[in-house]
TORPA-4810 file (N, C-alpha, C, O; in nm, 3 decimals):
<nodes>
NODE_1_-4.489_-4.015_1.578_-4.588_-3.939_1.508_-4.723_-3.951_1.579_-4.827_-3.971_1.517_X
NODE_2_-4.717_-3.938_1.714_-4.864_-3.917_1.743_-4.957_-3.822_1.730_-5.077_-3.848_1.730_X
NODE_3_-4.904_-3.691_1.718_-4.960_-3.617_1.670_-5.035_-3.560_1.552_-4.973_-3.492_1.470_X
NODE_4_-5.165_-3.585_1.537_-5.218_-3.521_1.410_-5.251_-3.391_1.332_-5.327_-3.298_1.360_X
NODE_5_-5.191_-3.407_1.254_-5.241_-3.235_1.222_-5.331_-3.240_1.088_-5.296_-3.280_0.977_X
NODE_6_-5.471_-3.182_1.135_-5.571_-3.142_1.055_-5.505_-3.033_0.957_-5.437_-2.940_1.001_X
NODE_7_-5.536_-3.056_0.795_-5.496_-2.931_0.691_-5.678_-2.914_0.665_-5.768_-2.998_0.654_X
NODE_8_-5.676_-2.764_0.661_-5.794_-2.712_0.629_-5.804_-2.600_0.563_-5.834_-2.499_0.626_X
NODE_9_-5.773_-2.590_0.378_-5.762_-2.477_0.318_-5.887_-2.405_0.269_-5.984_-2.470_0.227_X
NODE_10_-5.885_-2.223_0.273_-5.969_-2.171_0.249_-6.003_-2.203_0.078_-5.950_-2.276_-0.006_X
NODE_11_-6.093_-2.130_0.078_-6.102_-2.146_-0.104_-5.999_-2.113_-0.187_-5.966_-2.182_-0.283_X
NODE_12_-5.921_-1.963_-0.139_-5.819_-1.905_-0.250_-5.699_-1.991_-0.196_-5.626_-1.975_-0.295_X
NODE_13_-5.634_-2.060_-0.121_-5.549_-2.147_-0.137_-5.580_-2.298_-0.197_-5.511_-2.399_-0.209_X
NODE_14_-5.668_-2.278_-0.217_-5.690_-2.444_-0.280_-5.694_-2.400_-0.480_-5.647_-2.450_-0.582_X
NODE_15_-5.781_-2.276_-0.444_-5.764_-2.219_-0.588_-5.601_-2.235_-0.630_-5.562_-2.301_-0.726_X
NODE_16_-5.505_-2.153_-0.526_-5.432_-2.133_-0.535_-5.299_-2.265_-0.601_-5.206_-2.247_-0.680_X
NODE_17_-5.343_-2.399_-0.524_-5.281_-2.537_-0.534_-5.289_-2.578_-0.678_-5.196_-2.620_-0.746_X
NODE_18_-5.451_-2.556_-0.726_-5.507_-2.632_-0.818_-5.426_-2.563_-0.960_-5.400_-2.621_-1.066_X
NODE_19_-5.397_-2.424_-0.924_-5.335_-2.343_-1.048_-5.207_-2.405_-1.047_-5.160_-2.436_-1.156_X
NODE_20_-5.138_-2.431_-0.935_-4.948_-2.444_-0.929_-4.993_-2.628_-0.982_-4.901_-2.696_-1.028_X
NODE_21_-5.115_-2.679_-0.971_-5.035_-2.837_-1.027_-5.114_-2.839_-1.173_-5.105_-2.940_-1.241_X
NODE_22_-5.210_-2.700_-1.230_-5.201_-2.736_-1.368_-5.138_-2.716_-1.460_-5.159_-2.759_-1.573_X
NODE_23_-5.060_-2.654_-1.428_-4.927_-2.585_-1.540_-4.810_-2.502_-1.501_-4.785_-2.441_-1.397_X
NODE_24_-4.761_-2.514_-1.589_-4.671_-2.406_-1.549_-4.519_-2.499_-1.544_-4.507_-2.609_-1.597_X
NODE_25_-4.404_-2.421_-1.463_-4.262_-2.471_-1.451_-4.238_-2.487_-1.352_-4.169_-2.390_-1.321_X
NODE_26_-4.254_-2.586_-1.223_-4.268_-2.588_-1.110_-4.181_-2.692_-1.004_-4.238_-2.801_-1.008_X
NODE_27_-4.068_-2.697_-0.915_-4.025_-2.801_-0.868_-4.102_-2.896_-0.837_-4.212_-2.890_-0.781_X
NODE_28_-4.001_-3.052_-0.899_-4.090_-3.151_-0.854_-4.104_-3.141_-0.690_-4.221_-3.150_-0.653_X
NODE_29_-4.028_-3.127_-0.610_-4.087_-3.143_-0.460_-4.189_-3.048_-0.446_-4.281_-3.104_-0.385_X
NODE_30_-4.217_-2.940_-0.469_-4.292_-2.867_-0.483_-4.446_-2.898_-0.500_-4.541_-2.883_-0.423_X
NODE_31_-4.438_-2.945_-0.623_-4.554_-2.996_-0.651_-4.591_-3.105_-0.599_-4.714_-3.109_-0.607_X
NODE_32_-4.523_-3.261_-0.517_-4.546_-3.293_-0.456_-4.622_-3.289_-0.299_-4.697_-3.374_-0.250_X
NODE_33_-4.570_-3.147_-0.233_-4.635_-3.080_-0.167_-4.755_-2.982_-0.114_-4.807_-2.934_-0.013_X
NODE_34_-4.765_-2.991_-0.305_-4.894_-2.899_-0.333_-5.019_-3.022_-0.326_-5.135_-3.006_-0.285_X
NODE_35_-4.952_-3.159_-0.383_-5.106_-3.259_-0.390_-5.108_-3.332_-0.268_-5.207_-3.400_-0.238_X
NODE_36_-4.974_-3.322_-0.170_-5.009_-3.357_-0.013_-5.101_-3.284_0.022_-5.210_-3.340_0.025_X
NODE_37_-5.099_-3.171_0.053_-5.184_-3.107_0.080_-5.327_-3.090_0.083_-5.414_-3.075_0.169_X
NODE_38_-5.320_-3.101_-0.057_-5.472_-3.070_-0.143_-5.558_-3.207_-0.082_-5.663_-3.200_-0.018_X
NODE_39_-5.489_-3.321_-0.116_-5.482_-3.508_-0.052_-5.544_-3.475_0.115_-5.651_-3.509_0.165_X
NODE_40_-5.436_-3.401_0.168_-5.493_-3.413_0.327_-5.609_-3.289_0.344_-5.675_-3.292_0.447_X
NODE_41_-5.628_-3.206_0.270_-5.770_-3.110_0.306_-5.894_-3.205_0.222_-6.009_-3.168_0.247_X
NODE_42_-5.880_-3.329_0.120_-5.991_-3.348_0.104_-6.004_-3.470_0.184_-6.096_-3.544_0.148_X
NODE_43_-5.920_-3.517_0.305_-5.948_-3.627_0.383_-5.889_-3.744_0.392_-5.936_-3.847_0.440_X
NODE_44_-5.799_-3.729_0.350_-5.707_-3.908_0.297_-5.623_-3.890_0.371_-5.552_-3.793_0.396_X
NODE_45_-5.635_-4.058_0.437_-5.527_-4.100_0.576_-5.381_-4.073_0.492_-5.364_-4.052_0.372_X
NODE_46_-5.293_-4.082_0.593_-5.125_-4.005_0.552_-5.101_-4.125_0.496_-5.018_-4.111_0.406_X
NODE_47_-5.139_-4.242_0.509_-5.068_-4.353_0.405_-5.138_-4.347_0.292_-5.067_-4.364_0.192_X
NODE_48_-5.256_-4.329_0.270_-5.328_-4.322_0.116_-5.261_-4.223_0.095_-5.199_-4.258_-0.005_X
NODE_49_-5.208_-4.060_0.135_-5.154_-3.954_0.066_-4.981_-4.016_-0.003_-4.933_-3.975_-0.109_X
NODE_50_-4.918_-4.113_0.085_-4.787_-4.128_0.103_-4.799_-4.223_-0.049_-4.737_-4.200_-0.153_X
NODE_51_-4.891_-4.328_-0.026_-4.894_-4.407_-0.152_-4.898_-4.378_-0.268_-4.830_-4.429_-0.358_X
NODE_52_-5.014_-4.254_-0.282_-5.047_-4.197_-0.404_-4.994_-4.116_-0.498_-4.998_-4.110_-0.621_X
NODE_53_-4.914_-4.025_-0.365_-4.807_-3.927_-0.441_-4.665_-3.979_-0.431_-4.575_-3.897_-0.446_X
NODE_54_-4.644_-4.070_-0.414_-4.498_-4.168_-0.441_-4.431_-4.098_-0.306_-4.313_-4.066_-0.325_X
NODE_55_-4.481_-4.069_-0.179_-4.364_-4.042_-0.098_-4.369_-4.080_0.047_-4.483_-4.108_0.085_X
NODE_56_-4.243_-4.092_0.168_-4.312_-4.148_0.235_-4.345_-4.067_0.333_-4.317_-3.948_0.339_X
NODE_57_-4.425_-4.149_0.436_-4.506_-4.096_0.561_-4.454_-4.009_0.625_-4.522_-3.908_0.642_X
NODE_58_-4.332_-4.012_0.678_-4.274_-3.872_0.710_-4.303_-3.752_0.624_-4.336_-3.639_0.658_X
NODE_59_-4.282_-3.802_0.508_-4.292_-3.636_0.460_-4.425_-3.609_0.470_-4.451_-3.509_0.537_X
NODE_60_-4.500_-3.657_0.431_-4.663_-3.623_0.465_-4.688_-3.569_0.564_-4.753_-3.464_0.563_X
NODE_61_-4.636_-3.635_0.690_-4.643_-3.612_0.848_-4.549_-3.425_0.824_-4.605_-3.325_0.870_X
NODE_62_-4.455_-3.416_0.772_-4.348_-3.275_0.784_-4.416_-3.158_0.722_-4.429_-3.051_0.782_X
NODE_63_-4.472_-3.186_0.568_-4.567_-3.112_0.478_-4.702_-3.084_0.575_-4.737_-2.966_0.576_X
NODE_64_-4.776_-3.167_0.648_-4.870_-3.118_0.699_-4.879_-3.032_0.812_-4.972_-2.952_0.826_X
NODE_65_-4.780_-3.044_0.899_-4.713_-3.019_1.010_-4.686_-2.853_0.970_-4.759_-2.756_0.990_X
NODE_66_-4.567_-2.858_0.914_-4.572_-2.687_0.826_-4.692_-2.670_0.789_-4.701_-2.550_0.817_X
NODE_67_-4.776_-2.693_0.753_-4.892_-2.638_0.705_-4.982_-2.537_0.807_-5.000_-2.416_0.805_X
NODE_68_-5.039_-2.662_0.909_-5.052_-2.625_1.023_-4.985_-2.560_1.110_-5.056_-2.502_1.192_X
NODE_69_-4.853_-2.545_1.125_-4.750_-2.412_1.174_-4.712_-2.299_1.137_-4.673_-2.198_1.196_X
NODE_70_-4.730_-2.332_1.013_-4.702_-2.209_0.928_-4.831_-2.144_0.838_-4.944_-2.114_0.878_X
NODE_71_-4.786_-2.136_0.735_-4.892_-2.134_0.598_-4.840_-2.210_0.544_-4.742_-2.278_0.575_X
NODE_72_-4.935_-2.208_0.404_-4.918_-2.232_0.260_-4.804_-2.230_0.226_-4.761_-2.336_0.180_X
NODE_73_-4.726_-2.132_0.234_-4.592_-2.120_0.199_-4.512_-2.191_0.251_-4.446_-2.257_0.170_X
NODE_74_-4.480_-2.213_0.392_-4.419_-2.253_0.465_-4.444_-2.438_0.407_-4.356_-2.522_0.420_X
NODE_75_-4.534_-2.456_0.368_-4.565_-2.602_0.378_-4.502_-2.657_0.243_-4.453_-2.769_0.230_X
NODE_76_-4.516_-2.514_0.100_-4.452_-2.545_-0.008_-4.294_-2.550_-0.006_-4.242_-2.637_-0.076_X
NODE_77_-4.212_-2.465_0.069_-4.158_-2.399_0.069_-3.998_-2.523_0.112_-4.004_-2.607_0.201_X
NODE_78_-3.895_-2.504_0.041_-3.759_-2.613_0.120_-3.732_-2.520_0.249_-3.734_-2.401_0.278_X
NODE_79_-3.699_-2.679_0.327_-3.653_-2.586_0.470_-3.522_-2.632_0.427_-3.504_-2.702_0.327_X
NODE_80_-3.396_-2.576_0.537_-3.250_-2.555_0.483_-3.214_-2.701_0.573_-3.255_-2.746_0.680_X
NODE_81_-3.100_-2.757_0.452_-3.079_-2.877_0.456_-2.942_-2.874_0.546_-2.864_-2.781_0.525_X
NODE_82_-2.917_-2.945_0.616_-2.769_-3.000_0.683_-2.663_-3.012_0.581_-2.712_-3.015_0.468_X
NODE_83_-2.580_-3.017_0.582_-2.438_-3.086_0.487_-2.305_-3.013_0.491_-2.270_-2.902_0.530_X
NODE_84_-2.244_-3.114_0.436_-2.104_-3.033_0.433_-2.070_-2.838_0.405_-2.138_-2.772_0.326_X
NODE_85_-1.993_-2.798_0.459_-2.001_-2.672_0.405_-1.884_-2.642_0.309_-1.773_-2.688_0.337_X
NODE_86_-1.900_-2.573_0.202_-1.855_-2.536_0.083_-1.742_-2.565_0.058_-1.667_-2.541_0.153_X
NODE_87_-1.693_-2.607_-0.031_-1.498_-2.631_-0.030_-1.419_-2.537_-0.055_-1.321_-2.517_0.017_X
NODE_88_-1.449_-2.460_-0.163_-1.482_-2.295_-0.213_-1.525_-2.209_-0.189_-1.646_-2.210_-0.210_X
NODE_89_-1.478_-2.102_-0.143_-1.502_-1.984_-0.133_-1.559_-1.933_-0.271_-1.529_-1.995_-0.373_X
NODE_90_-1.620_-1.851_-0.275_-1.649_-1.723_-0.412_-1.539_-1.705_-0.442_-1.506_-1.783_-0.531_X
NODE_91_-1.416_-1.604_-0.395_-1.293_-1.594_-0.475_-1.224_-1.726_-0.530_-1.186_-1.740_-0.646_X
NODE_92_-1.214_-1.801_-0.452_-1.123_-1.913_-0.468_-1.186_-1.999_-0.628_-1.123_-2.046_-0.723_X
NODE_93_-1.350_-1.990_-0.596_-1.411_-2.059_-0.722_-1.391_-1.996_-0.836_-1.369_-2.057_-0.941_X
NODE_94_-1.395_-1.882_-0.828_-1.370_-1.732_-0.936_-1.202_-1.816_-1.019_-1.178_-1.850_-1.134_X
NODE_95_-1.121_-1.819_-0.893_-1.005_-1.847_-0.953_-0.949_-1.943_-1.027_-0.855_-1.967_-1.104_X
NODE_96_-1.068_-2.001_-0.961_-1.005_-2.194_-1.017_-1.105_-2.165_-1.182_-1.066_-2.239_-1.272_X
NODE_97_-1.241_-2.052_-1.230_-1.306_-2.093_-1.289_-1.228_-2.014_-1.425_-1.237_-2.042_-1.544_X
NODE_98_-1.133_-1.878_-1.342_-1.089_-1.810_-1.447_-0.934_-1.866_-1.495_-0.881_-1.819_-1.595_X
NODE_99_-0.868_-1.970_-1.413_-0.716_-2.033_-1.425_-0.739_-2.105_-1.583_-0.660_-2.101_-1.677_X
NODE_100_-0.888_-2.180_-1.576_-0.928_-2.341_-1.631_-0.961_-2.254_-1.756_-0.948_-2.318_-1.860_X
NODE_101_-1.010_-2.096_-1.777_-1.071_-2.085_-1.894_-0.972_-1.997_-1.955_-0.990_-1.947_-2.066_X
NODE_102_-0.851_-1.973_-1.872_-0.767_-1.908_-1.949_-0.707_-1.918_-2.050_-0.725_-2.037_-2.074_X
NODE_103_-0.624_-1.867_-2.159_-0.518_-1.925_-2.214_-0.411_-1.941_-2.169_-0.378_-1.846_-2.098_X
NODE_104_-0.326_-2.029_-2.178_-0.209_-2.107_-2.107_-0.078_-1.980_-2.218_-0.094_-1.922_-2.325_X
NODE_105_0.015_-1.984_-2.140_0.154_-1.909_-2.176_0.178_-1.991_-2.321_0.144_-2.100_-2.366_X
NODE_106_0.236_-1.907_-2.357_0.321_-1.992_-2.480_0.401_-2.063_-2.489_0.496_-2.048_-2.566_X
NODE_107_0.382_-2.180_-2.399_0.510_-2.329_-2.412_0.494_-2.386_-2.496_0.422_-2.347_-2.587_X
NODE_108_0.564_-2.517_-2.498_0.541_-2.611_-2.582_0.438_-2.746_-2.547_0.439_-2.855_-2.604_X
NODE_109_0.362_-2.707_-2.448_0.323_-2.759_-2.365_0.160_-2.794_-2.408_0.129_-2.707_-2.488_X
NODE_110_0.015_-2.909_-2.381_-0.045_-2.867_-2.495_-0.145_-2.751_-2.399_-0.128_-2.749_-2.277_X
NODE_111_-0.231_-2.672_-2.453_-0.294_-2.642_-2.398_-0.400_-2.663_-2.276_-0.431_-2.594_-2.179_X
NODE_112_-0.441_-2.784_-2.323_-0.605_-2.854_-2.219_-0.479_-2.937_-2.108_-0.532_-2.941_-1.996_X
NODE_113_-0.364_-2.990_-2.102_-0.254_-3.027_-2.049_-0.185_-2.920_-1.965_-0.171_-2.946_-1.845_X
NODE_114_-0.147_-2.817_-2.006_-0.162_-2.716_-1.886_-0.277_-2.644_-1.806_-0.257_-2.598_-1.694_X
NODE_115_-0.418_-2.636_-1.880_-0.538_-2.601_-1.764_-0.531_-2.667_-1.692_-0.493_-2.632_-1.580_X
NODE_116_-0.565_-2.801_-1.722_-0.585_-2.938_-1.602_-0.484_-2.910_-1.498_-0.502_-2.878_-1.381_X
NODE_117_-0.360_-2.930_-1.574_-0.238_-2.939_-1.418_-0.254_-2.817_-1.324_-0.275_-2.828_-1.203_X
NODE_118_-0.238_-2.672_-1.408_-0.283_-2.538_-1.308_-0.383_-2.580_-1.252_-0.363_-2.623_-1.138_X
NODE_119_-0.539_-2.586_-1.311_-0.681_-2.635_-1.199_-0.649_-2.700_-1.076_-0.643_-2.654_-0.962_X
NODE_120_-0.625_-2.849_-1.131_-0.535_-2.949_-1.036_-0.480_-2.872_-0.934_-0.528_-2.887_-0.821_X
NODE_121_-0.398_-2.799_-0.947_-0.305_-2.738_-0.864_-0.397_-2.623_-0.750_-0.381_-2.648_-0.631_X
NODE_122_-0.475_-2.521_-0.780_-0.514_-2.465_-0.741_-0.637_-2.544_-0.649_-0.650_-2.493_-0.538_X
NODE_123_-0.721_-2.649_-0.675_-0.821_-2.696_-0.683_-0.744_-2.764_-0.524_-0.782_-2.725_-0.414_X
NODE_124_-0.646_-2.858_-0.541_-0.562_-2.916_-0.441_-0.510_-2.831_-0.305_-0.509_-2.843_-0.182_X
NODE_125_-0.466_-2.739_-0.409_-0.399_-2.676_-0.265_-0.488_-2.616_-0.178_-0.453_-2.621_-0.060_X
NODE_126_-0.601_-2.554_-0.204_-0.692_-2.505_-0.147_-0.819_-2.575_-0.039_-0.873_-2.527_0.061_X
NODE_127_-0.836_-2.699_-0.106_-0.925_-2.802_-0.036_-0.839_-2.911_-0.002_-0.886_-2.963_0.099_X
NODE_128_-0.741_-2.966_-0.038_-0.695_-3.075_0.038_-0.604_-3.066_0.145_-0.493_-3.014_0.136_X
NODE_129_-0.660_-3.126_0.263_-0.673_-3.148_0.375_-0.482_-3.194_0.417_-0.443_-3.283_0.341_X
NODE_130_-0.413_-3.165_0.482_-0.312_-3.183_0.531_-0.316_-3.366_0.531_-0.427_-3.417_0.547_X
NODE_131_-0.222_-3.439_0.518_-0.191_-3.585_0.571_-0.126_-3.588_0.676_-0.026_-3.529_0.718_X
NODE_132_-0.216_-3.688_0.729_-0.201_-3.692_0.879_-0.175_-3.855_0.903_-0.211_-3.903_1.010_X
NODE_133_-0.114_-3.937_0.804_-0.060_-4.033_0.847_0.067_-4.078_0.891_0.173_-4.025_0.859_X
NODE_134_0.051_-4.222_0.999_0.208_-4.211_1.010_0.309_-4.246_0.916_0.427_-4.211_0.924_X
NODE_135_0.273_-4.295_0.853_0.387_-4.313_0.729_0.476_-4.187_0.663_0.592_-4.193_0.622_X
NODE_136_0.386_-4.072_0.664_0.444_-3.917_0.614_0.524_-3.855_0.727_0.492_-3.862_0.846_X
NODE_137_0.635_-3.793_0.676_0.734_-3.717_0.815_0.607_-3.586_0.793_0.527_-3.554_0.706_X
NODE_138_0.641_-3.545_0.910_0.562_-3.371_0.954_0.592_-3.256_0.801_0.515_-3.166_0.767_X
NODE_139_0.703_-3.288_0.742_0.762_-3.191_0.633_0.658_-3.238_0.545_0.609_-3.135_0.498_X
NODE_140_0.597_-3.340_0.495_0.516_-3.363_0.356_0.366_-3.331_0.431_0.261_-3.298_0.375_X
NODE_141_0.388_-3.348_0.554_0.203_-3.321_0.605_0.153_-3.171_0.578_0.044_-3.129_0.617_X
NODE_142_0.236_-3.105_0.516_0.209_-2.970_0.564_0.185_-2.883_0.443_0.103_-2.792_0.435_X
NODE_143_0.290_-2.934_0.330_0.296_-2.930_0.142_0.171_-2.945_0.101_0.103_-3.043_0.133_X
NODE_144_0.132_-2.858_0.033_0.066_-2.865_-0.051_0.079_-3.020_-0.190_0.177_-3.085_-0.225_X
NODE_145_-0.034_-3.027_-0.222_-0.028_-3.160_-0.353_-0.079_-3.085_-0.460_-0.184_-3.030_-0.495_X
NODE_146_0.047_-3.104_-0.504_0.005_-3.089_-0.690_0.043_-3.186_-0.747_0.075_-3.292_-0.692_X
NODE_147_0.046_-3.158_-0.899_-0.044_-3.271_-0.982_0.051_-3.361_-1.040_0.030_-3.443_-1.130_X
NODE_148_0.134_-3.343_-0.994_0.300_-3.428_-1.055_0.287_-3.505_-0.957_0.359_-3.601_-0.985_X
NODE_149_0.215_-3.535_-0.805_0.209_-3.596_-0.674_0.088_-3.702_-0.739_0.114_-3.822_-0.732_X
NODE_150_-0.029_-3.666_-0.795_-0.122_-3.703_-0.797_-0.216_-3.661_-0.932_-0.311_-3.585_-0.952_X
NODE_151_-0.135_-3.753_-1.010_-0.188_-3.734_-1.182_-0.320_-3.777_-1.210_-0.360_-3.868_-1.137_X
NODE_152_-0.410_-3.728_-1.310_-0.546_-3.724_-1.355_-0.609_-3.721_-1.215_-0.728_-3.744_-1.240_X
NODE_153_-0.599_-3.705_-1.079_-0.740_-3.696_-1.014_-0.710_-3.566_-1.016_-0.611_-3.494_-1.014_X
NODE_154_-0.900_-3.552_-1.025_-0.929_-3.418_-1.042_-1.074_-3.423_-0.908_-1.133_-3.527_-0.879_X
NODE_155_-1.110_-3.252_-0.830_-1.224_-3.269_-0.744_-1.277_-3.194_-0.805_-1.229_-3.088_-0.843_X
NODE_156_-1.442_-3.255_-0.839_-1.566_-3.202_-0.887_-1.593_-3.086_-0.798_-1.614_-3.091_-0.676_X
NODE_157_-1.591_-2.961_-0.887_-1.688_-2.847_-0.800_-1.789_-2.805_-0.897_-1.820_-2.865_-1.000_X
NODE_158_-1.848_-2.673_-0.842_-1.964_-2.627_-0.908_-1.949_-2.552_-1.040_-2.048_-2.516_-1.104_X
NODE_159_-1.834_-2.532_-1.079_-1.771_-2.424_-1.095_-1.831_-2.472_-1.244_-1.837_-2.594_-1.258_X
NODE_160_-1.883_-2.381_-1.371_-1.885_-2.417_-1.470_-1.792_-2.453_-1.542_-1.676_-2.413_-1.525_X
NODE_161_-1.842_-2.568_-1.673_-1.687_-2.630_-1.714_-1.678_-2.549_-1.839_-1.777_-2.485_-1.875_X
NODE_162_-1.570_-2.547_-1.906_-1.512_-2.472_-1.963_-1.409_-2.574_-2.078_-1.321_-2.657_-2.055_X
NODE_163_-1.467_-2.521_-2.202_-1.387_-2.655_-2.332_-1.273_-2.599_-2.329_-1.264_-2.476_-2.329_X
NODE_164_-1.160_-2.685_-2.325_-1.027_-2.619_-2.347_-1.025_-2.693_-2.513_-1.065_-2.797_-2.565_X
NODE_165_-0.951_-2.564_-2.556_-0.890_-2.585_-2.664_-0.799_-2.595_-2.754_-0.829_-2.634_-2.867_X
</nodes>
């Protein structure tokens, strides 16, 4: 971090800060970013800003940095995060969200006892990953797992939950 970057806001962006941290419905990082800011245009070293607003020096150093590269916006604004990519597709989530909220056939079977196992099932075959150990012949690496293989685990998605009844 040798580099410093001076924040120096005009009047209508500071107007602008002072409105987003007095009210309103606003992300907390957000607003964290709004009193970095405000913190480094009225002069406070990046560790008095880091201390005050509970965060650390990097981000002070990243928030000011956008500021000075960008705008205002850019400095409020999330940049796009790294991570895994999706397990689910849109259709696939659609399916798993409309299997779980369906009504189940008329067995004898109980209801919330057949969503789970269908979910299970769909949820499995779609995201879990082939086994690739040596203990498994090539014929089971390749099968799909359902839920008679692997009872009560279930994988968390986004998908809204849905009361079976």
């Amino acid at each position: 971090m040798n580099v410093r970057y001076r924040v120096e806001l005009n009047q209508c962006e500071r107007d602008r800060l002072t409105a987003l941290l007095s009210g309103g419905k606003h992300a907390a990082r957000k607003l964290k970013r709004a009193q970095i800011v405000l913190a480094a245009d009225a002069g406070a070293s990046d560790e008095d800003i880091a201390r005050d607003v509970g965060v650390g020096g990097s981000t002070v150093y990243r928030t000011k940095r956008r500021f000075v590269l960008g705008n205002l916006e850019a400095a409020l604004s999330e940049e796009p995060r790294p991570g895994a990519k999706r397990k689910l597709s849109g259709k696939e989530q659609a399916l798993l969200v409309a299997t779980a909220c369906s009504k189940p056939p008329a067995t004898r079977q109980s209801s919330s006892r057949y969503q789970r196992t269908k979910s299970h099932e769909i949820v499995m075959t779609v995201i879990a990953p082939p086994r690739s150990s040596k203990t498994h012949s090539a014929s089971k690496a390749t099968s799909p797992i359902t839920a008679s293989q692997k009872p009560g685990r279930m994988i968390a998605s986004s998908a809204p939950p849905c009361l079976f009844v």
